[in-house]
C-alpha positions in Angstrom: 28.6 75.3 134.2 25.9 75.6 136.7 22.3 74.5 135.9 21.4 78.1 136.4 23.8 79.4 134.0 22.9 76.9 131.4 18.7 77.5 131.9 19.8 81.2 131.5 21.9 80.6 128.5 19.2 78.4 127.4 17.0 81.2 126.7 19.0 83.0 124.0 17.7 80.7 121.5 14.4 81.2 122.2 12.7 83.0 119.0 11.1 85.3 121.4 13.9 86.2 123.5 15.6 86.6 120.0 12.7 88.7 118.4 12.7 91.0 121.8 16.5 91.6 121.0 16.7 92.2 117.5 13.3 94.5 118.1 14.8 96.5 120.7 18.5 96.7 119.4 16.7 98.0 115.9 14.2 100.8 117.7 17.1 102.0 119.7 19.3 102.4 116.8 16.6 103.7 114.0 17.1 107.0 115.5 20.3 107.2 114.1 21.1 105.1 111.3 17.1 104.3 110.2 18.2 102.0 107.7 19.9 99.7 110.3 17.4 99.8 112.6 14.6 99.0 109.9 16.3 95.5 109.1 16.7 95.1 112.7 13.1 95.3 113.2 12.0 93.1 110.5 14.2 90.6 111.5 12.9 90.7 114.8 9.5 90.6 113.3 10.4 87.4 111.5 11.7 85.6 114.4 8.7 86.3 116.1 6.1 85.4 113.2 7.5 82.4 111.8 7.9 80.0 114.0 4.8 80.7 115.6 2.7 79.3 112.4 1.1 76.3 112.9 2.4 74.6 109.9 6.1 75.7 110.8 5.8 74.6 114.3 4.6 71.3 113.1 7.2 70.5 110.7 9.9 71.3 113.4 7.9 69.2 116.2 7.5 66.5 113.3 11.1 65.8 112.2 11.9 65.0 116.3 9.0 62.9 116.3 8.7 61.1 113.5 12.0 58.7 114.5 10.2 57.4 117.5 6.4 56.3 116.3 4.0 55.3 118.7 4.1 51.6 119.8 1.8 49.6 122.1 2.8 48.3 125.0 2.7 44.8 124.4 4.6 45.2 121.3 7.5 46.3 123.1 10.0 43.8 124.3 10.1 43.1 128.2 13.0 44.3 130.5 14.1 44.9 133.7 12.8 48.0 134.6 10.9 51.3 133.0 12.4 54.3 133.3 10.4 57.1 133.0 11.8 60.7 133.0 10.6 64.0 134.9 9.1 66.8 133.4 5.3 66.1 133.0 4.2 66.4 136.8 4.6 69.3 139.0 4.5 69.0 143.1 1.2 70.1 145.6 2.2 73.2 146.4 -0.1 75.6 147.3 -2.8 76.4 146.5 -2.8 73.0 144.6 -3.5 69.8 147.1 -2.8 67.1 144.0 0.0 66.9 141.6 -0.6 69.3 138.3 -0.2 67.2 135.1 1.2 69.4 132.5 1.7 68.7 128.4 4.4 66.2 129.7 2.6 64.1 131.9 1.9 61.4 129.1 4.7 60.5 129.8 4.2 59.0 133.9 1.1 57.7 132.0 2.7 55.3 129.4 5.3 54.4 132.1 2.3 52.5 134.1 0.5 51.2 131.0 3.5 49.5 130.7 4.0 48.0 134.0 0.6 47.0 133.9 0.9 45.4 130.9 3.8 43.1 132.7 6.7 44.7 130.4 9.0 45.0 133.5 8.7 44.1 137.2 9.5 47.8 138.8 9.3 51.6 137.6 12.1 53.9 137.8 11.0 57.6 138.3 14.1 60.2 137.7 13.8 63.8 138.6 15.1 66.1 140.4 14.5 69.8 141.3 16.0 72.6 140.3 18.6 74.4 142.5 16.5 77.3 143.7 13.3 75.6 143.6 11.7 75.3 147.1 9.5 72.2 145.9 10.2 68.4 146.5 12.3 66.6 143.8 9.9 65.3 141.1 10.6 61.8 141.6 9.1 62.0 144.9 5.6 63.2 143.1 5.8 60.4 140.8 5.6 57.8 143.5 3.0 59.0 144.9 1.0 59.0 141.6 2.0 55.6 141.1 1.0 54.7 144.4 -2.3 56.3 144.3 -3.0 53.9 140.7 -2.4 51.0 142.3 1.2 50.2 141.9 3.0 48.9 145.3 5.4 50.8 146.3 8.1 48.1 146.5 7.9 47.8 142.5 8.8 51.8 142.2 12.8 53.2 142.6 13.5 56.8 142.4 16.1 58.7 141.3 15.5 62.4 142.9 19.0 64.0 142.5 18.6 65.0 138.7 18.6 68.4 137.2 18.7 67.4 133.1 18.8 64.8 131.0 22.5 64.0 130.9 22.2 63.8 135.2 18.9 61.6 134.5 21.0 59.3 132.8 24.5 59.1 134.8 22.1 58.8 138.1 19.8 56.0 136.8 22.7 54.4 135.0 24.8 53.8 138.9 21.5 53.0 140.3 20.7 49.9 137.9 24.6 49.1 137.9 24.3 48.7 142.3 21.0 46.3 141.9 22.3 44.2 138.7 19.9 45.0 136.6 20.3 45.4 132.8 18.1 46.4 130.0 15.2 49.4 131.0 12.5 50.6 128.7 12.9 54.2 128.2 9.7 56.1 129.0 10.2 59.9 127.8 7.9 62.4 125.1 9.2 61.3 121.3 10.9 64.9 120.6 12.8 64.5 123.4 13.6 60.7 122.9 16.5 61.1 120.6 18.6 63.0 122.6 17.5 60.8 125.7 18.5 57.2 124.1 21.8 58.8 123.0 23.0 60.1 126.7 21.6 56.8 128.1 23.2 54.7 125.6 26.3 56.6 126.0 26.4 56.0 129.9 26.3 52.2 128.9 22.3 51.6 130.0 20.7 49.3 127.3 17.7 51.2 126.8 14.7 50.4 124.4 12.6 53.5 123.4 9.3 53.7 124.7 8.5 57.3 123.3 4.9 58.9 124.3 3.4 62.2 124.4 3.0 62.5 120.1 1.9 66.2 119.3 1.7 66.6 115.9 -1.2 64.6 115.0 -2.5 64.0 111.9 -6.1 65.9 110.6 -7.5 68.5 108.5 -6.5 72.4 109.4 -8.8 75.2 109.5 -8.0 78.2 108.2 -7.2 79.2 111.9 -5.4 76.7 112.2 -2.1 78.8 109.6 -2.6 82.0 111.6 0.4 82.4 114.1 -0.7 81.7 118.0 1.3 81.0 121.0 0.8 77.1 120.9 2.6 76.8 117.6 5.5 79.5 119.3 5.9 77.0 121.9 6.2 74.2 120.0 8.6 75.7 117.6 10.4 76.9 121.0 10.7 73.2 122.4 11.9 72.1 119.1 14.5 74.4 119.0 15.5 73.7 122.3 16.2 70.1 121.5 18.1 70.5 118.3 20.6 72.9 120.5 20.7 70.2 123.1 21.6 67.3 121.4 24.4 69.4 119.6 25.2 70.6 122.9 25.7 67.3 124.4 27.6 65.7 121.5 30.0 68.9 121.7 30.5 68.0 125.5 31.4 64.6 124.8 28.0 63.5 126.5 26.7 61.5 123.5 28.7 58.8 121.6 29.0 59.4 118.1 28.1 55.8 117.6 25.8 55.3 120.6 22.5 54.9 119.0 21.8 52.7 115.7 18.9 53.6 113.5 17.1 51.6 111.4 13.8 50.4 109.5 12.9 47.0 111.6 9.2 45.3 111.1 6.8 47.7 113.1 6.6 45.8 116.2 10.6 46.6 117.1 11.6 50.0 118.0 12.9 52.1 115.0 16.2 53.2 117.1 17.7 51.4 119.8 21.6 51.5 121.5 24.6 50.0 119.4 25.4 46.9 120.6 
């Protein structure tokens, strides 16, 4: 399947897409059997509502999360390399003249608090572009972030051919295999860890978790904070997106059953970590 086709098939789980469907299938069809089209409508209405509560969204966002707690860096082991995944930085293109840091970008963030706290010698930056974008792969913008904090750029590898996660990790996995190297911290956001470890662990890269980018935090909620908004739809929506995923990857044979152990180590060793 294409990465176009899955992207597009991607957004049939989306509660919005879902909502719009059930909302129009149920308006088009009241006219003639009302009392189909009426549960059509509240289930669309449903769709739409719930997960875009703040307290749903967080409970969704929470159970990813909540397997891979923050760590400092220099409780986390050393290795040969960091590998921090694409997704949180977008290219200079026009009108912008810098790289835009999005609700990702935590993520390129821990990757050099990490190098500079001497957990491993050289950063690997993976990401690609997508087919029909007419922007430079992400990797590429990466480096030069890197670059402009200070890191040299003989200490920074990229892997710019990668579309998803499963093609982060097959790519980074042949380019550690060609230069020797073994264990990698693995730099990614903490609801997307799980199903990261797993397809790295299953392409046979010893990978310890370095999860970032937390964002359910803990705090009092204002009364605005149970009425629905777009923030909690989104978050409900990424959630969503990675509980599909990682059930579509096991399906495809892209993650061992066994690849990743979890357990409850002392709180300066990662909570989940690739079966031995």
């Amino acid at each position: 399947m294409s990465v176009f086709a899955a992207k597009a098939l991607s957004l049939l789980i989306h509660p919005l897409v879902v909502a719009l469907l059930l909302l129009s299938a149920g308006w088009a069809l009241a006219w003639r059997w009302p009392r189909i089209g009426q549960v059509l409508v509240g289930m669309g209405l449903l769709v739409l509502v719930v997960p875009s509560l703040p307290p749903v969204a967080d409970a969704l966002y929470r159970s990813l999360e909540q397997s891979h707690p923050p760590q400092a860096a220099r409780a986390l082991p050393t290795a040969d390399a960091i590998v921090v995944l694409g997704g949180g930085v977008g290219a200079p293109v026009p009108p912008r003249i810098d790289p835009d840091f999005n609700d990702a970008s935590d993520r390129i963030v821990h990757a050099f608090r990490l190098y500079q706290a001497e957990r491993a010698p050289r950063i690997v930056v993976s990401g690609g572009r997508l087919p029909w974008a007419d922007t430079p792969p992400e990797a590429f913008t990466l480096r030069r972030v890197l670059m402009q904090w200070g890191v040299p750029e003989s200490a920074i590898w990229t892997e710019p051919e990668s579309a998803t996660t499963y093609e982060n990790a097959q790519r980074t996995a042949e380019l550690l295999r060609e230069r020797d190297l073994d264990r990698v911290l693995l730099v990614t956001s903490a609801a997307h860890m799980s199903r990261a470890l797993a397809v790295f662990c299953t392409a046979e890269v010893p990978a310890v978790p370095a999860p970032t980018d937390h964002r359910v935090v803990q705090g009092p909620r204002s009364a605005l904070g149970y009425a629905p908004s777009a923030a909690a739809l989104s978050r409900s929506t990424g959630a969503i997106r990675e509980y599909v995923g990682y059930a579509v990857y096991r399906l495809r044979g892209w993650i061992a059953p066994d690849a990743v152990t979890t357990s409850a180590p002392p709180s300066d060793a990662p909570v989940a970590a690739c079966t031995s």
